[in-house]
N, C-alpha and C positions, 0 to 999 in steps of 0.2 A: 451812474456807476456801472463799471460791467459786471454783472451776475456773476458770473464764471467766477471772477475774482475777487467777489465777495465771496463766497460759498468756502473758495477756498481759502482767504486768510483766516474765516472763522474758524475750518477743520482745523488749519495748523495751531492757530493761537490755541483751540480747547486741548489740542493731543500736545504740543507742549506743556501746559498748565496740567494734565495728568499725569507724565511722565516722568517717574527721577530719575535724576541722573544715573546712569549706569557706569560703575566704576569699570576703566579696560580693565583687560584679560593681561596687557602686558605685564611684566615684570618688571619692576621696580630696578634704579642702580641703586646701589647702595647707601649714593649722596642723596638720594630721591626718598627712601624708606629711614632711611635716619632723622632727615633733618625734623628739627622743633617747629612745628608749623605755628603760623600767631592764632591760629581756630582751631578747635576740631574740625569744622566744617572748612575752613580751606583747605586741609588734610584732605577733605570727603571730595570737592571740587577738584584737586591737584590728582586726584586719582581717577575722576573719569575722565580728565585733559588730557593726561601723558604727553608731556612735552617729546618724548620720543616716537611715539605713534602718527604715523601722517596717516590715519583715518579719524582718529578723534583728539587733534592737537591743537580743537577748541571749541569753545560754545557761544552761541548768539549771547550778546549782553542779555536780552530778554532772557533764556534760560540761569543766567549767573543772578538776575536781579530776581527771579522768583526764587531762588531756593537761597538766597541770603537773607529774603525776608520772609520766607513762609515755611520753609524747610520742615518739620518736625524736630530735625534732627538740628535744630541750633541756629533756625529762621531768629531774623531781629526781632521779627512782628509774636510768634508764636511760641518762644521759648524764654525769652527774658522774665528775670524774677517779678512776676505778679503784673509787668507792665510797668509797675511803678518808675522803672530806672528809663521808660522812652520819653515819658510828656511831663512837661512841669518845667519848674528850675533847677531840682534835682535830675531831670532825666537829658536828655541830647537836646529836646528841641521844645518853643513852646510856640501852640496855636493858638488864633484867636482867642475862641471860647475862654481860654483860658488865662487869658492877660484880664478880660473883664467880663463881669456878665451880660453888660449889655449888647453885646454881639450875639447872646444866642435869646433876648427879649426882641432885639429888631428881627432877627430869625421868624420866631414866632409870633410877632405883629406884621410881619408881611405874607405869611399864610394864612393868619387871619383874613386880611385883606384879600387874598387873592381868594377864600373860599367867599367871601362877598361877593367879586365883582362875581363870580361864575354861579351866584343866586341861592346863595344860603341853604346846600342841601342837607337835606337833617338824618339822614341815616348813609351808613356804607362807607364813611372817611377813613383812609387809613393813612396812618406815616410810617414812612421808612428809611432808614438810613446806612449807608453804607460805608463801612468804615468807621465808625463811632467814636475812636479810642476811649477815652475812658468814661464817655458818657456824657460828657458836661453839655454839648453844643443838647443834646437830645433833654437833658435834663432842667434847662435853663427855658426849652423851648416849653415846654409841659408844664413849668411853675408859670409862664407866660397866659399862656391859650386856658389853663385852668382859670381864669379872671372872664373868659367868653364863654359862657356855659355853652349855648346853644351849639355854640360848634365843639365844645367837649363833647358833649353828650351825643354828638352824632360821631363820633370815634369809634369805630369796633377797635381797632387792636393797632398797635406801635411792634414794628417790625423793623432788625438789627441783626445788618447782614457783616457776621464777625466770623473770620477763621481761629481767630486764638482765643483757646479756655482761661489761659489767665485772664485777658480782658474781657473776655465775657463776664466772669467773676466780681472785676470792677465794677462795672456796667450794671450790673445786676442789684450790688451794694449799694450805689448810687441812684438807682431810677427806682429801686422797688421794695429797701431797706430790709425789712426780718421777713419778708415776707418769704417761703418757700419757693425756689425752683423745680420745676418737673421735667422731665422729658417727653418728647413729644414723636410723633412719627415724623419729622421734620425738622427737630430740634432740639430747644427748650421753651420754657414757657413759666416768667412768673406774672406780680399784678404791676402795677405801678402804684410810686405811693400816693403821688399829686393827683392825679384825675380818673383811679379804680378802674383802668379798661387792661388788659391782657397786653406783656411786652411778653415777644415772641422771635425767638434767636433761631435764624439759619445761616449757613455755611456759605448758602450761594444764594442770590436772590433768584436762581433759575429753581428753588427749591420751591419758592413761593408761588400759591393759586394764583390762576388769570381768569378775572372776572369782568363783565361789560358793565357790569351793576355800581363799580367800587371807583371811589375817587382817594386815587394813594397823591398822597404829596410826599416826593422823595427830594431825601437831603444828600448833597456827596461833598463832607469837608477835606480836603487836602486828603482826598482818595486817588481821585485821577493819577497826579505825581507820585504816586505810590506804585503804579500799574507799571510793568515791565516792557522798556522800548524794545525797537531794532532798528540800527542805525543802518545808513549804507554811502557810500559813496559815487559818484559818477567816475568813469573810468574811461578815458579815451581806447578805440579798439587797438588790439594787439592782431600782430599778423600770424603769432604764431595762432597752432590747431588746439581748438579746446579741448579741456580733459572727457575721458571716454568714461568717466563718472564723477557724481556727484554726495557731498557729507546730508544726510539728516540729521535727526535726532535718535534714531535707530541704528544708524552706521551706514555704510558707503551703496550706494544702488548706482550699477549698472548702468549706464544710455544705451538706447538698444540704438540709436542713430547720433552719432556726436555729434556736438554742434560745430558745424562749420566755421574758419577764422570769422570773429567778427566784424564789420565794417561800419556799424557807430557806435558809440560810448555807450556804455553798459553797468547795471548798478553791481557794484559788489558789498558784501556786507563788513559792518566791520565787529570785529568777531571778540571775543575773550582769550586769549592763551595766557601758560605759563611765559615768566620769565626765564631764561636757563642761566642767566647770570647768580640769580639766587636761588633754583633749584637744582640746579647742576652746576654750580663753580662756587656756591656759596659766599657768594658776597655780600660782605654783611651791608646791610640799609637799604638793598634792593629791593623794588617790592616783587612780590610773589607772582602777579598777575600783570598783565599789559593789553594795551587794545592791538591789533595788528588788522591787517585787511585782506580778506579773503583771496586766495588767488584763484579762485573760479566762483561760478555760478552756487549761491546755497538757491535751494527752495522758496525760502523766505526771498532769497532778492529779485527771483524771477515773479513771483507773484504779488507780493506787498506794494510795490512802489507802483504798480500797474493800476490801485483800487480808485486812484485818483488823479485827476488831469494837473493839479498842484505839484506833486511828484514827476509826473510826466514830463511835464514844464522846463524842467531842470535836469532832467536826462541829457540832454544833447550840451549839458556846459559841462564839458570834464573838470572835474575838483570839486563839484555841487555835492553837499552832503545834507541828508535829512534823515528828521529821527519821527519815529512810526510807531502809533504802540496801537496792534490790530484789537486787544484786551478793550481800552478805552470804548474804541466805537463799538463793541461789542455792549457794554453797558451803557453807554448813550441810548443805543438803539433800543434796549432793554427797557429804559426809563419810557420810550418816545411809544413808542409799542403800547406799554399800562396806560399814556395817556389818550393817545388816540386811536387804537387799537395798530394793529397791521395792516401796511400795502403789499404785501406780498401774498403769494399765491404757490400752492404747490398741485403738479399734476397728479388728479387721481388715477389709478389704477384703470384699464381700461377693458374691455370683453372681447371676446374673440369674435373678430368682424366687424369690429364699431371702426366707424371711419376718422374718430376724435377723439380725444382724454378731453375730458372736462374740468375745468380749475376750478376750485375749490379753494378758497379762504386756510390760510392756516392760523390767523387768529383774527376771526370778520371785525370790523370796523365797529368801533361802539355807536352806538347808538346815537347818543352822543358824549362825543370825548371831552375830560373831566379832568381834575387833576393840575397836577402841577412837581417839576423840576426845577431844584436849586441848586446850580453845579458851583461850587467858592472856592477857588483855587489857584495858584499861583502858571503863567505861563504870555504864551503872547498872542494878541490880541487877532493878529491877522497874519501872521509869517510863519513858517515853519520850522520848529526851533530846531536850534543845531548844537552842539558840544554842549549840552545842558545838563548831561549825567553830574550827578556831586553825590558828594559824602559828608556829613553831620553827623560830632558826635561831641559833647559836652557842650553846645552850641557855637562847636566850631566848624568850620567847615575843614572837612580833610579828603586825602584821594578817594575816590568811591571806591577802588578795587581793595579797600583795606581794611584788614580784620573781617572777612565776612563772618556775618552774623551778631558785629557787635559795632554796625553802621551804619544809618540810618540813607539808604540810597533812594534819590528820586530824580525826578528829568521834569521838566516844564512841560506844561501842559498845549497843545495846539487844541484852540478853541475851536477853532474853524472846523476843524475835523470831526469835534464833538456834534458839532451844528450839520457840518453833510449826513454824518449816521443819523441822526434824528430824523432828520427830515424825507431819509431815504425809506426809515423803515416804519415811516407813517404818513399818512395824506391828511390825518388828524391833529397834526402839531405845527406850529409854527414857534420859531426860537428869536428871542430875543440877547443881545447882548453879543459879547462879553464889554460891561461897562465896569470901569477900576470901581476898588474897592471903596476909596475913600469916599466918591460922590454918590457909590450905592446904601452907607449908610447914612452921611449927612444929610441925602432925602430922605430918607426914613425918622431923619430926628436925633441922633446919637448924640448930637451937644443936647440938646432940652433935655433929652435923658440921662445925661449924667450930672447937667446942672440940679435935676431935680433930686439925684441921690443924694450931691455931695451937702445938698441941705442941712441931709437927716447923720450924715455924718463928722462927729464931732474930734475923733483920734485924728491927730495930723497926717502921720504915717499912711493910713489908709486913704484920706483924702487926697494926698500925691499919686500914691497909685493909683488911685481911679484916676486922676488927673490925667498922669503920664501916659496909663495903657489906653484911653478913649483915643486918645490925640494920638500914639502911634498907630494904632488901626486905621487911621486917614489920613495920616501924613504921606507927603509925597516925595522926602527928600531922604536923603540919609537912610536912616534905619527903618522909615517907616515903612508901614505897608501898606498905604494907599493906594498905589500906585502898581506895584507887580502883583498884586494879587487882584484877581478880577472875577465879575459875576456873572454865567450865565443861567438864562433862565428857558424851560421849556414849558410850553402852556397850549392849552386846546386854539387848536385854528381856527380867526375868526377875521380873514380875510387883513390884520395887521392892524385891525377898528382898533383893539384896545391893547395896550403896551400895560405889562406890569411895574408894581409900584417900584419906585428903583429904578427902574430901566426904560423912564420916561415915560409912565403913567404915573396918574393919582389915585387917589381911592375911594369906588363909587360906594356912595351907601343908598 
């Protein structure tokens, strides 16, 4: 991958992801400052667009999907009442974990397994999980591995990288019952009820220690499609002269050298704006928002689609569109990193006269790398997805640009891209998968294991359910989810000798 253009998709994706939105300065029309908007927060959105302003007359999807679902100010993720109304059959959508428990018991017997095949270490384990919702996959996994003492007790601490207090709250109710929460210089902090070791809540896993000593096994369920893309387009060249500036996230900068007419096809982004049919002519059933396509160069399209020869690929066929979420590999790489340490290097500083900088490790290579990644999440296996944005909300599918903040937006995940950042930002890991869901857990056993529940249970009603939900987790047809939802996994390098369980290994004892 070219450096350059790592370095820089990470600056953009971190200073996007701190920045809110700035409402323009413009002035409002009348039809604009009247109308009933379906949110507050499309109100808060429609005001840093200004369909009338041609310097901020739109935003990357990536910034429209962070602040609809992380916002403060009326995120889906961070302000809904208690969380309760997102997950379940009450709430918009239901995941695994939560159709049966046996999805987060095969969880926790494949970490068992995996802390076997890598030699039974008895101190330093740690799990962490990203994205949690409301605890179950985490809780399910803990009443599990509680049944394996040796590797309990080699547990320091469960760690729950959550931005919204409501669900932390849940999480909290659920993994660690009456027991008190504390705050922490990092967090919170309470116990857990199942296996007595410290569950520990940050904001960002960049929050969390890096140690050479720790073998973290990280979970990420249906986080990844949570992560904010940026799409773009290929665009055959135009003869006319490019613009003599370009939009940030800051507002319009300057080129000190314009770009000269183009002479091949060129990404453009495709962007969020208002509609002016419905915020300027008010017509009723329009939606508020529309995707449109960039008519020059963003930042983003100059440097995202350049991080990978995949994307490049597809530059030169005008009409080629891909969606890019620079976030993802940002956490791939994060997970790949705790497990194998870093291949990367930064120059130190150097003395007046020295004829060389000397590189320096920015996080040295462990010792030996440890650990383990579980990425379960819905996308495609080997292509890179395209028109994949949607919207869910009562478990239905609706426009993604609609009602923000009371929409559950996400995009398919591109595996492939999880597996280059891993691999880029470690010489420590090698990645297996993405293998569908259904034959990741019928290896594992999921019919013997719910053959053996439905034993002990006698209510009919509950017996269907377990029935019904095992068998849609593997089904491959219809409604099931065997099939689009898929498994990767990232595990220490060991030259490809041993495949984990699932993903075309067995399980050594």
């Amino acid at each position: 991958m070219n450096h350059v253009a790592k370095r820089t998709v990470t600056r953009l994706a971190r200073n996007y992801r701190s920045q809110p939105l700035r409402p323009s300065l413009w002035r409002c029309s009348s039809t604009f400052a009247d109308r009933e908007w379906s949110t507050p927060l499309a109100k808060t959105l429609a005001e840093a667009i200004k369909v009338e302003s041609p310097t901020t007359g739109s935003i990357s999807i990536a910034a429209f999907m962070r602040q609809v679902l992380t916002s403060p100010e009326g995120g889906y993720y961070t302000t809904r009442s208690g969380g309760t109304e997102v997950f379940g059959k009450k709430g918009d959508f239901i995941t695994s974990p939560e159709i049966t428990q046996v999805f987060g018991e095969l969880v926790g017997i494949w970490t068992v397994a995996e802390w076997i095949a890598q030699g039974r270490k008895r101190t330093g384990i740690e799990l962490m999980e990203v994205g949690p919702g409301k605890g179950t996959l985490m809780d399910d996994i803990l009443r599990t591995i509680g049944n394996f003492k040796s590797f309990s007790s080699a547990i320091e601490a469960i760690y729950l990288v959550e931005a919204s207090p409501a669900l932390r709250e849940i999480q909290k109710q659920l993994l660690c019952g009456d027991a008190p929460m504390e705050e922490t210089e990092i967090g919170h902090k309470s116990i857990s009820k199942h296996i007595g070791k410290p569950v520990i809540w940050v904001e960002d896993i960049r929050l969390l220690p890096h140690s050479e000593d720790k073998t973290p096994f990280i979970f990420a369920h249906e986080f990844f499609d949570a992560l904010p893309i940026h799409a773009f387009q290929s665009v055959a060249p135009s003869p006319e002269q490019q613009p003599k500036e370009i939009n940030t996230p800051t507002g319009p900068i300057k080129l000190d050298q314009p770009q000269k007419p183009a002479t091949t096809p060129q990404w453009r982004e495709l962007m969020v704006s208002l509609n002016p049919k419905a915020v300027v002519d008010n017509i009723k059933d329009e939606p508020e928002f529309k995707l449109t396509l960039a008519k020059a160069s963003t930042p983003s399209s100059l440097v995202i689609p350049e991080i990978s020869d995949r994307y490049k690929a597809l530059k030169s066929l005008p009409g080629s569109t891909i969606e890019v979420s620079p976030e993802s590999r940002i956490y791939a790489a994060e997970f790949a990193r705790r497990i194998g340490g870093s291949s990367q290097t930064k120059v130190a500083p150097t003395t007046p006269g020295s004829r060389a900088s000397s590189a320096v490790p920015m996080m040295p290579l462990k010792r030996k790398p440890s650990g383990a990644a579980l990425i379960m999440d819905y996308g495609t296996s080997d292509t890179i997805p395209v028109n994949s944005l949607r919207g869910i909300k009562q478990h239905q599918k609706v426009p993604p640009l609609s009602s923000p903040g009371q929409v559950d937006v996400s995009a398919d995940v591109d595996f492939t891209a999880l597996a280059e950042a891993a691999i880029d930002a470690s010489k420590g890991v090698e990645v297996h998968g993405p293998v569908e869901q259904g034959d990741f857990l019928l290896s594992l056993g999921i019919a013997e294991r719910a053959e053996q529940l439905l034993k002990n249970i006698k209510d009919e009603e509950r017996r269907k359910n377990l029935e019904s939900g095992w068998k849609r987790l593997v089904d491959k047809g219809g409604n099931g989810m065997g099939k689009i939802y898929k498994v990767l996994a990232i595990i220490p390098e060991n030259d490809g000798k041993r495949r984990p369980v699932g993903l075309g290994g067995g399980i050594s004892l």
